[in-house]
C-alpha positions in Angstrom: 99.4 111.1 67.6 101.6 112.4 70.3 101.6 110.7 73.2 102.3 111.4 77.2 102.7 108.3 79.4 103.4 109.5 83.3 105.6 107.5 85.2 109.1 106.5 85.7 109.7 102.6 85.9 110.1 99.4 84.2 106.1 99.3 83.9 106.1 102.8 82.1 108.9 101.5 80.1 106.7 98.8 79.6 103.9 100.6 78.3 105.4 102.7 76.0 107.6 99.8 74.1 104.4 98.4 73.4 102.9 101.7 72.8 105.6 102.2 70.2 104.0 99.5 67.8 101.2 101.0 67.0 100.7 103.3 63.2 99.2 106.3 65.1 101.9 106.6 67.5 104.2 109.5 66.6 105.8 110.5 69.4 106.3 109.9 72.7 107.1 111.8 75.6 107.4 110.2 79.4 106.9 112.7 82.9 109.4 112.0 84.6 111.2 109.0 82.3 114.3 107.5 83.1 117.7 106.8 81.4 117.0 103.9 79.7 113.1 105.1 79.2 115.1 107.8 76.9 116.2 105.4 74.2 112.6 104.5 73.4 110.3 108.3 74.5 111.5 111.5 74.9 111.9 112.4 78.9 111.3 115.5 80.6 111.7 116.1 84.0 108.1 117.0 85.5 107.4 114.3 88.6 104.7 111.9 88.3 102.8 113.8 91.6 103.4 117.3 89.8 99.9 117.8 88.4 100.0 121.3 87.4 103.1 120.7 85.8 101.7 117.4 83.9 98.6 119.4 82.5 100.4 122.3 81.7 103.1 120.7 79.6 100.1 118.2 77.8 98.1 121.6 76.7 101.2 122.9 75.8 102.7 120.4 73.9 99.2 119.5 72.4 99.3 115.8 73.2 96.8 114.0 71.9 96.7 111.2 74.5 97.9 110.7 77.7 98.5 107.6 79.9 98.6 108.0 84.0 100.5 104.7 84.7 101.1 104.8 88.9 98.9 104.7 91.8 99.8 107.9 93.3 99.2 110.7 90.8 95.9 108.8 90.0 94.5 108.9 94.1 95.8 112.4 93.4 93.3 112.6 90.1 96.0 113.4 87.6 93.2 112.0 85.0 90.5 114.2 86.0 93.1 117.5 85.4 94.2 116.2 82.5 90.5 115.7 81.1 89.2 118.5 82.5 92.2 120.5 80.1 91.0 118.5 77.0 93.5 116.1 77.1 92.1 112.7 76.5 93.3 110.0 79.3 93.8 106.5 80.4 93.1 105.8 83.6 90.3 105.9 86.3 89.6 109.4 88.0 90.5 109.8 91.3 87.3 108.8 92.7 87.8 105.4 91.2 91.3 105.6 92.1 89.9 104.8 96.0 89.5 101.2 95.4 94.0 101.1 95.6 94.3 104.4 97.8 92.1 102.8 100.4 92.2 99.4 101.9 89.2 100.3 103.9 87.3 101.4 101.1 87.7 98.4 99.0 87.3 96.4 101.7 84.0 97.9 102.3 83.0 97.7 98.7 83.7 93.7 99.1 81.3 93.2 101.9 78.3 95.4 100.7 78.6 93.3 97.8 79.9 90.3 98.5 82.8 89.9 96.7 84.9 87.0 98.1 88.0 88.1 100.3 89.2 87.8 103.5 87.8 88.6 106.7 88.8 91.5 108.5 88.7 94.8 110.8 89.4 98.6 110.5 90.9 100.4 113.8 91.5 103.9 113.7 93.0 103.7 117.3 96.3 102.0 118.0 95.3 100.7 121.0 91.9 99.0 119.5 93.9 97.3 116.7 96.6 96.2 119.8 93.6 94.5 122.0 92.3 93.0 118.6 95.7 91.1 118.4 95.3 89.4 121.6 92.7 87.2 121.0 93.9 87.1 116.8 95.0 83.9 115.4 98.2 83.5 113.8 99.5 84.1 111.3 97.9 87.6 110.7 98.1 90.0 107.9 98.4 93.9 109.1 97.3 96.3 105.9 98.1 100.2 105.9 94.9 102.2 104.6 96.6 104.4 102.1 99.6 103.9 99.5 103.0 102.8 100.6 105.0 101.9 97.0 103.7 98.4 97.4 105.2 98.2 101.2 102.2 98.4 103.1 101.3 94.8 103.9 102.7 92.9 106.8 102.5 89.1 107.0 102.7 88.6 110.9 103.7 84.9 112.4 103.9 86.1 115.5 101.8 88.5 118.3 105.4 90.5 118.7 105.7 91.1 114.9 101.9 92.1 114.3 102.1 94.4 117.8 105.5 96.0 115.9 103.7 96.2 112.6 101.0 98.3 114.1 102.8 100.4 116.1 105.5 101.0 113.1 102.1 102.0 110.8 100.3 104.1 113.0 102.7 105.7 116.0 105.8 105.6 113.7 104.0 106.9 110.5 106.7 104.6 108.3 104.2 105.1 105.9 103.1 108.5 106.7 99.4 109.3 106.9 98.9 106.1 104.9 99.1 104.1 108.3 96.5 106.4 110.1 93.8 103.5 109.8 95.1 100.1 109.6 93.6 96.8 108.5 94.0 93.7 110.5 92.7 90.6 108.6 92.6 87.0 108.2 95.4 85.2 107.0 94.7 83.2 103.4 96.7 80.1 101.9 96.8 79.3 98.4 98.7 79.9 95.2 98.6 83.9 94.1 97.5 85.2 91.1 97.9 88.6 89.2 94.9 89.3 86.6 95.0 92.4 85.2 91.9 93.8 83.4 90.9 96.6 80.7 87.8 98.1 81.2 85.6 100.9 80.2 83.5 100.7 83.5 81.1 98.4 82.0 82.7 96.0 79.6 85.7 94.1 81.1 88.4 92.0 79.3 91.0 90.0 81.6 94.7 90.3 80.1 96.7 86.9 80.6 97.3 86.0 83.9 101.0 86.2 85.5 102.3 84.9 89.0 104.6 87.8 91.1 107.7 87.0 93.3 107.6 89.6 96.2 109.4 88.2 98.6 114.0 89.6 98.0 115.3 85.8 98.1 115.0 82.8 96.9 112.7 80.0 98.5 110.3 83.1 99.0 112.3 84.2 101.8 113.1 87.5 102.8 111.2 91.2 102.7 108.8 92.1 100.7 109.5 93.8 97.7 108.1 95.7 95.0 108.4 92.5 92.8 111.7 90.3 91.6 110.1 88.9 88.8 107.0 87.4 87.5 105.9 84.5 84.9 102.8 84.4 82.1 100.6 82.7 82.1 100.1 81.6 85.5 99.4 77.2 85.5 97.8 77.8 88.9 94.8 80.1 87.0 93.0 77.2 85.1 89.7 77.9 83.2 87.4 77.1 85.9 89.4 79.4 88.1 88.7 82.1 85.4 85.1 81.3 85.2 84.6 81.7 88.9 86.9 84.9 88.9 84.5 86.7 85.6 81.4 85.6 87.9 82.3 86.0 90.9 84.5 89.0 91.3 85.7 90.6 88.5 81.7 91.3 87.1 81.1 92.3 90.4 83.5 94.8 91.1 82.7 96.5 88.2 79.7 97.0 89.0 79.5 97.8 92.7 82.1 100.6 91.4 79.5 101.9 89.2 76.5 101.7 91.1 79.2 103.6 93.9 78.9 106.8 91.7 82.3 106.1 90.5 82.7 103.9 87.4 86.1 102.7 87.4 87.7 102.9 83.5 91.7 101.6 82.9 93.2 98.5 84.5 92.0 97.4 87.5 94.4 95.2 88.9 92.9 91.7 90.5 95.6 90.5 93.8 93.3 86.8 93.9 94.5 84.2 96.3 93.0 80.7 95.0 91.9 78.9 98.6 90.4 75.9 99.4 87.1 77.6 99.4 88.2 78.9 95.7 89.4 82.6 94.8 89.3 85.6 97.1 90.9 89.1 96.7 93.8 90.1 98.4 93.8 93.2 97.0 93.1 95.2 94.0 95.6 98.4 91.9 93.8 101.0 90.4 96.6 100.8 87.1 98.8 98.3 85.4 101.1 96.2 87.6 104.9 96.3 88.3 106.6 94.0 87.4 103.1 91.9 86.1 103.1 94.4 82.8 106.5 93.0 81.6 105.5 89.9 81.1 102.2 90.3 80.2 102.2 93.5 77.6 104.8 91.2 75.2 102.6 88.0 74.4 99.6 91.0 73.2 99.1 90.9 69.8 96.4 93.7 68.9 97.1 97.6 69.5 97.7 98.9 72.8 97.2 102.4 72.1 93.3 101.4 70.5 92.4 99.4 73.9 93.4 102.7 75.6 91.6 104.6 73.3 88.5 102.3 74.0 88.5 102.0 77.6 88.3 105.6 77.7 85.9 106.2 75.1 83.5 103.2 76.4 84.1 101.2 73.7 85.9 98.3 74.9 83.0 95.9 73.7 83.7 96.7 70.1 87.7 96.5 70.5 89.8 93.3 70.2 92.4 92.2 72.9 94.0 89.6 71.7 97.4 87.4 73.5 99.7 84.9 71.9 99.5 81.4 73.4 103.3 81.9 74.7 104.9 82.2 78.3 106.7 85.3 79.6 109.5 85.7 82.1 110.6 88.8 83.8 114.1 88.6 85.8 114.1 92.0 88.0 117.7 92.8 88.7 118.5 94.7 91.6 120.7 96.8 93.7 122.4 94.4 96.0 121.0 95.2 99.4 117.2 96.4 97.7 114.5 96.9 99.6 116.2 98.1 102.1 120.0 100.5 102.0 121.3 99.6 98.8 124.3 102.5 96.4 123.6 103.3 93.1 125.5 104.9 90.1 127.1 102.0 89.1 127.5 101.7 84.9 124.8 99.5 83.0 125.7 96.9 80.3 122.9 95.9 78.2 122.1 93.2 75.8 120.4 94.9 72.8 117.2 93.6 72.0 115.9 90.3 70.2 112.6 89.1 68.7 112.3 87.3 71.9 114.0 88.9 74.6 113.1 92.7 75.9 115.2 94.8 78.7 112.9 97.0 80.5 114.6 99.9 82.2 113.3 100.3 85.9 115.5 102.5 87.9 118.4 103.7 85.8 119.9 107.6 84.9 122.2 109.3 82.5 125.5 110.0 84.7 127.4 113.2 83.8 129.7 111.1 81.4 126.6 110.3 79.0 126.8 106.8 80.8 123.5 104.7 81.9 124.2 104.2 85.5 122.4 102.6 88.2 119.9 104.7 90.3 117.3 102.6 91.8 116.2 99.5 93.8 114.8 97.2 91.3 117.1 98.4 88.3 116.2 96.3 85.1 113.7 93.6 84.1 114.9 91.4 81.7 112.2 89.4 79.7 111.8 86.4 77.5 109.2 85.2 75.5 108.8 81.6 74.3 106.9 78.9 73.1 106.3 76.9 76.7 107.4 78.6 80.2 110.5 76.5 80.8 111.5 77.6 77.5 110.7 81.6 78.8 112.5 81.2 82.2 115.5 79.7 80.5 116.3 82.6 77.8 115.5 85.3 80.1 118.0 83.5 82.7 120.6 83.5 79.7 119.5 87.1 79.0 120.4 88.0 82.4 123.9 86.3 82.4 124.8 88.4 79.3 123.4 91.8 81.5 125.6 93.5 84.2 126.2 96.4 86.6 128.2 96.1 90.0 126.4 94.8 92.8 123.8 93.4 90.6 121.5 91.1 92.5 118.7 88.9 91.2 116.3 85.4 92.4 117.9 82.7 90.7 114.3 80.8 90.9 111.6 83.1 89.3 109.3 80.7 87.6 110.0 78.2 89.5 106.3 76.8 91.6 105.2 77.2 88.4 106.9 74.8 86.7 106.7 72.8 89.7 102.9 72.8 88.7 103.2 71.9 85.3 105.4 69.0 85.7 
């Protein structure tokens, strides 16, 4: 089969090394790619938001399948196009798509069917959501409606940061038209999960769970990033936890998307917070998770591309999704000065690849001089799989020491509250 997998980043890269196992997979091609994506699909420079350009080269090219990895050319319903040209695709249309592309829409969806999350309230008016503040306790989480690369979420200790945080979103526009409505709600405490989920828009399998780093520094200090790393499975996500989770949200989504009008088939992406009061959502993706998917796509054993294949097809009930009992550690190296100003172009040393440790190509490009240079925040994640997590973290730590570009920065504690938790 040929194959088209959209996207550009470590989760794409992701995707398609694991894609890369399976018989049927012949070849490979990625919209846009990057340089180190090149090594493993053939890359060809249509952007992941250029629909037209994505349908046209699939009919063209004949691909057989095609997988629509990130948020934004989903909202923009990339998969409808691409089905509506006879290309078979993975991921949810673009009326599905709405439970990422708007905070206010899922948010709704949770409380007409009461799915466990946090309280909260929708202003279209800047000065509404400013006289809300006053009489808001702290802390206080501000949410942009629409997609903002994963930026769009303000944890506010103080009135001054949340009164700057809504001003930024909806007078500023730093997030464009995504900040036109803005969600102000409770704050939650609790450990944070990451469950990703195949499903066909009726059956529903939870991959392994993982735990994300957001926050740029150690200690969880810092801005908010796109992710500096992430651990599998997650100690904090015990079997009751999962129980609850399969009963009472992740059964329920499904089907409140479906009896919406808009079945949602793909990955839907589960943000949980585990409270006191047991797990809510925080949020959920509409796709695969970045950098979630490079830990969690290396400890599955059974064939990616036939899961695809199912969830499209509606037959995820007859197809097996199976995970090794391991742990998985991703190590995201950055750009020193990421999320924020950071220079790129700097040349890329890599470790080649072991039977336990993978290097997933983020935010990389071929220089002039043939050389894989920097060009990116988040630049590489470097994985490890082993037999216990301490065991992960540790050769993925080693992995990274052997890995190197100029002003290379990385957390020096990813994994770390978990293993706090399984001591």
């Amino acid at each position: 089969m040929k194959i088209l997998v959209v996207g550009s980043g470590g989760r794409e890269h992701a995707i398609i090394k694991a894609l890369k196992k399976s018989p049927e997979a012949e070849k490979i091609y990625c919209l846009p790619g990057n340089g180190g994506i090149a090594r493993d699909a053939e890359c060809v420079n249509i952007g992941a938001k250029d629909i037209d350009g994505i349908v046209r080269f699939a009919v063209e090219n004949k691909i057989d399948f095609a997988v629509v990895a990130p948020d934004d050319p989903l909202a923009l319903g990339c998969v409808d196009a691409l089905e509506n040209a006879g290309v078979p695709a993975f991921g949810p249309n673009a009326a599905a798509a709405q439970i990422e592309a708007s905070k206010v829409f899922s948010k709704n969806l949770m409380e007409k069917y009461g799915i466990p999350t946090a309280s909260c309230k929708i202003f279209t008016h800047q000065a509404d959501a400013l006289s809300y503040l006053e009489s808001s306790p702290l802390p206080i989480v501000i949410k942009a409606d629409g997609l903002a690369l994963g930026k769009g979420v303000i944890i506010a200790k103080t009135k001054e940061e949340a009164q700057a945080a809504i001003v930024d979103m909806m007078e500023n526009k730093v997030f464009g038209e995504s900040g036109s409505r803005v969600v102000i709600e409770e704050f939650l405490e609790g450990p944070e999960v990451s469950v990703l989920a195949f499903t066909d828009g009726k059956c529903l399998k939870p991959m392994i769970s993982s735990m994300d780093h957001k926050r740029a520094l150690d200690g969880d200090q810092g801005l908010n990033t796109g992710g500096m790393g992430t651990i599998a499975p997650n100690p904090f996500y015990t079997d009751d936890v999962a129980k609850r989770c399969m009963d009472e949200i992740f059964l329920p989504t499904i089907r409140a998307m479906e009896k919406e009008g808009c079945p949602f088939k793909g990955c839907l992406y589960f943000g949980l917070m585990i409270t006191k009061d047991g797990p809510k959502v925080i949020e959920y993706n509409c796709r695969f998770g970045d950098p979630e998917t490079q830990v969690v796509l290396p400890l599955l054993e059974s064939d990616l591309l036939s899961i695809f294949q199912a969830c499209r097809n509606g037959t995820l009930e007859d197809c097996e999704v199976k995970f090794s009992n391991q742990a998985a550690c991703c190590v995201v190296m950055a750009s020193q000065g990421y999320p924020q100003k950071y220079e790129t172009g700097y040349p890329i040393t890599l470790t080649p690849d072991t039977k336990d440790t993978i290097t997933y190509v983020a935010g990389a490009k071929i220089s002039d001089q043939g050389q894989l240079v920097t060009g990116g925040g988040r630049v590489l994640g470097v994985t490890a799989v082993g037999e216990c997590l301490s065991c992960a973290v540790k050769k993925a730590y080693e992995a990274v020491e052997k890995t190197s570009f100029a002003n290379a920065y990385y957390r020096k504690d990813i994994g770390r509250k978990a293993l706090n938790k399984e001591a």
